[in-house]
Wavefront OBJ file of the C-alpha trace (Angstrom):
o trace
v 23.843 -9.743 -14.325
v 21.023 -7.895 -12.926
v 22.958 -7.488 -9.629
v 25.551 -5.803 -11.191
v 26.479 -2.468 -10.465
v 28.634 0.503 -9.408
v 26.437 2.636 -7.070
v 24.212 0.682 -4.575
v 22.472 3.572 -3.322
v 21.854 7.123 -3.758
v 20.220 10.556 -2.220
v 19.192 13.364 -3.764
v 19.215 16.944 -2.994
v 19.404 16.584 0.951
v 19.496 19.476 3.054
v 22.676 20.529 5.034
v 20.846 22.359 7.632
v 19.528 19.032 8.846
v 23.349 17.333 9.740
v 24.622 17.540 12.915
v 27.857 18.739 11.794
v 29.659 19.181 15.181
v 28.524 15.334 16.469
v 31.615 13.156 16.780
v 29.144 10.318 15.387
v 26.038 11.443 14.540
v 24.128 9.926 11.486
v 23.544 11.233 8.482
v 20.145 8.834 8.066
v 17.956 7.864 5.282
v 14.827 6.186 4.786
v 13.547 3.691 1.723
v 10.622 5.958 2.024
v 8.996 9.638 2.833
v 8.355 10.351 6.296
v 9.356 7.298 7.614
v 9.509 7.144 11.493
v 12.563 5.566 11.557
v 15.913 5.634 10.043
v 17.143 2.647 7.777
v 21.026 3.698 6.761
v 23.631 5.569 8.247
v 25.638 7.617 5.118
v 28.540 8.952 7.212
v 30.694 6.503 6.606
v 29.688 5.707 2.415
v 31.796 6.165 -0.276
v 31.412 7.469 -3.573
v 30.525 10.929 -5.492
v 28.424 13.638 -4.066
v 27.020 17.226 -5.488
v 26.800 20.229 -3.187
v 23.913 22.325 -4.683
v 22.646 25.917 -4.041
v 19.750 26.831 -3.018
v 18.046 27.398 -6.666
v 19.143 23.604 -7.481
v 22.181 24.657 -8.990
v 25.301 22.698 -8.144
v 28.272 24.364 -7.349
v 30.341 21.329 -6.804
v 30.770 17.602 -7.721
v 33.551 15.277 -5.231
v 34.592 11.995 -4.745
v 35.499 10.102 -1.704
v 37.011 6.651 -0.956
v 40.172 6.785 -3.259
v 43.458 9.200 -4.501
v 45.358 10.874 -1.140
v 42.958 9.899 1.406
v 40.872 6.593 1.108
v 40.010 6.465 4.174
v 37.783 9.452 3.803
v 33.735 9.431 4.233
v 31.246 11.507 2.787
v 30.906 13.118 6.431
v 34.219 14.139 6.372
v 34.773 15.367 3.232
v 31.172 17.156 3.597
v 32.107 18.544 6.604
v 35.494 20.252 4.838
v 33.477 22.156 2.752
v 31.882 24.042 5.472
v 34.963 25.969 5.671
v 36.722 27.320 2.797
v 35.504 29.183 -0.917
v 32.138 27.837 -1.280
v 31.229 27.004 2.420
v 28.375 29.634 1.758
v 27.475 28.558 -1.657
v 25.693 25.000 -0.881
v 22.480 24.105 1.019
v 21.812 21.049 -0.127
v 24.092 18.286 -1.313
v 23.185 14.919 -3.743
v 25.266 11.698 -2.895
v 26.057 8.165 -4.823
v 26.985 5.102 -2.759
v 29.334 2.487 -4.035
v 28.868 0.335 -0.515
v 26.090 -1.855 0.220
v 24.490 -1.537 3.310
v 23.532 -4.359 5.548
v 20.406 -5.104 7.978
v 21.424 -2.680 10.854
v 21.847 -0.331 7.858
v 25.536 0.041 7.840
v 27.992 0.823 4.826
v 30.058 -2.152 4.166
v 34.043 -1.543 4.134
v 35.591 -3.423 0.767
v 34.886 -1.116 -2.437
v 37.057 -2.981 -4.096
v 34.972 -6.194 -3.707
v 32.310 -4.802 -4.224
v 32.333 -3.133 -7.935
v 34.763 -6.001 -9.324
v 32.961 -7.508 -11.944
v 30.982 -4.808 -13.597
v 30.379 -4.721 -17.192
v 30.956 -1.358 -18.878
v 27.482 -1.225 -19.876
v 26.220 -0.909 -16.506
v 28.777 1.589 -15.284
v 27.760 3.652 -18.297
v 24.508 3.325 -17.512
v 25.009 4.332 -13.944
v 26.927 6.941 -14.741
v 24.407 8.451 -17.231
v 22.251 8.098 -14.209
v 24.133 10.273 -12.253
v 24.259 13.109 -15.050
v 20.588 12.734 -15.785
v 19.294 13.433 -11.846
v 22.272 16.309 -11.752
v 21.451 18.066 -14.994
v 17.574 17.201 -15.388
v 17.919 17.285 -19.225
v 14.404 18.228 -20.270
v 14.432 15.677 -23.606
v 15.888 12.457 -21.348
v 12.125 10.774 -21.645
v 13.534 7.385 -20.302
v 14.816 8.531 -16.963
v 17.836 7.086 -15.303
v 18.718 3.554 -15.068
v 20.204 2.845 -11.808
v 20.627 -0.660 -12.207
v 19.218 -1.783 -8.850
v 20.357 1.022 -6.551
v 18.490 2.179 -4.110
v 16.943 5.620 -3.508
v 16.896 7.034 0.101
v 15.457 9.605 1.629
v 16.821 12.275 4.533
v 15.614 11.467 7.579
v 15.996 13.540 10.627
v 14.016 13.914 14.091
v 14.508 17.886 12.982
v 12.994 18.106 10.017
v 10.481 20.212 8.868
v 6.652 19.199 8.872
v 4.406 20.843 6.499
v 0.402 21.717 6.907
v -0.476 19.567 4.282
v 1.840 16.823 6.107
v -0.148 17.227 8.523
v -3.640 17.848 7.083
v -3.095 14.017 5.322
v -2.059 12.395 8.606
v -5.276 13.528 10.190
v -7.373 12.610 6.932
v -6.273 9.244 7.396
v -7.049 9.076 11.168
v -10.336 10.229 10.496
v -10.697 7.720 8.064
v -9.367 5.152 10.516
v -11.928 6.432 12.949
v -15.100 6.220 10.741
v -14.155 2.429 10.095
v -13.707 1.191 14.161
v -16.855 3.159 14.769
v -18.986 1.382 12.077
l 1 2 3 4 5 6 7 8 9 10 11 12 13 14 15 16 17 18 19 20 21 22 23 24 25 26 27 28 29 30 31 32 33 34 35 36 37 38 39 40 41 42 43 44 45 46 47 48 49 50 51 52 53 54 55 56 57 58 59 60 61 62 63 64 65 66 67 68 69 70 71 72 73 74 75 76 77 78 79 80 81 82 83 84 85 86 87 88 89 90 91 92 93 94 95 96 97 98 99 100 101 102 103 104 105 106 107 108 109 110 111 112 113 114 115 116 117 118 119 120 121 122 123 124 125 126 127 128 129 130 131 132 133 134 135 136 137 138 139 140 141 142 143 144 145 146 147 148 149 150 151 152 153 154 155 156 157 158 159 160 161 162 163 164 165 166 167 168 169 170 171 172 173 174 175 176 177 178 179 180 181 182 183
């Protein structure tokens, strides 16, 4: 039971300026964790819900992708429709929940219907609660959201920002690292 689930992995408010939006293939990468050197999934090709957000953390749209008209659609694509169109210039970030595993080279498997046979309604409920909980940020939720064994990645891109105090730490810990070969 406790590998039961809907989602197997989630983002949260990623930024759009850091997709390459006109790459035929480019990735849309995340990391397990902050500031990792190197990419460990690929969420072009996932399926599932996603929230666009503006740029005071309100969201301005919730989606789905990977059933209805067009199954075949990914999160890239259907991102990339809505930089055209009525809100194109109302989101800057955007929130996503994967249904597909990924595997070691970090790529979304293809059977969602394989993969969410099975679970109980508890822990759909429970996921989706989880969902509404790191959309809304209810003040009184105390417990936090149960995820059930999904995975939280980061955005990772060679572009992104790096702070002063990113940088301040990584030196800090060099120094560190210093002082104790020199001893």
């Amino acid at each position: 039971m406790s590998n039961e689930r809907i989602f197997s992995s989630f983002g949260h408010y990623w930024r759009r300026d850091l997709v390459d939006w006109d790459e035929h293939s480019a990735p849309i990468s995340g990391c397990l964790t902050r500031h990792s050197i190197t990419p460990d999934i690929n969420i072009r090709r996932q399926k599932g819900i996603y929230v666009l957000w503006d740029n005071q953390r309100r969201p301005v749209y919730v989606g789905q992708v990977g059933k209805g008209k067009t199954p075949s659609r990914t999160f890239f694509a259907r991102l990339k429709e809505h930089l055209t169109g009525q809100i194109s210039d109302r989101w800057t970030h955007f929130s996503w929940f994967g249904i597909l595993p990924y595997d070691e080279k970090g790529h979304a498997s293809a059977d969602i219907e394989a993969e969410i046979a099975g679970v109980s309604f508890e822990t759909g409920l429970n996921q989706l609660e989880a969902i509404l909980m790191s959309v809304i940020e209810p003040p009184f939720n105390s417990k936090g959201p149960q995820w059930a064994g999904a995975a939280q990645y980061y955005q990772w891109s060679e572009y992104e920002d790096v702070t002063l105090d990113d940088v301040y730490s990584e030196v800090k810990k060099l120094r560190k690292q210093i002082k104790k070969s020199n001893v």
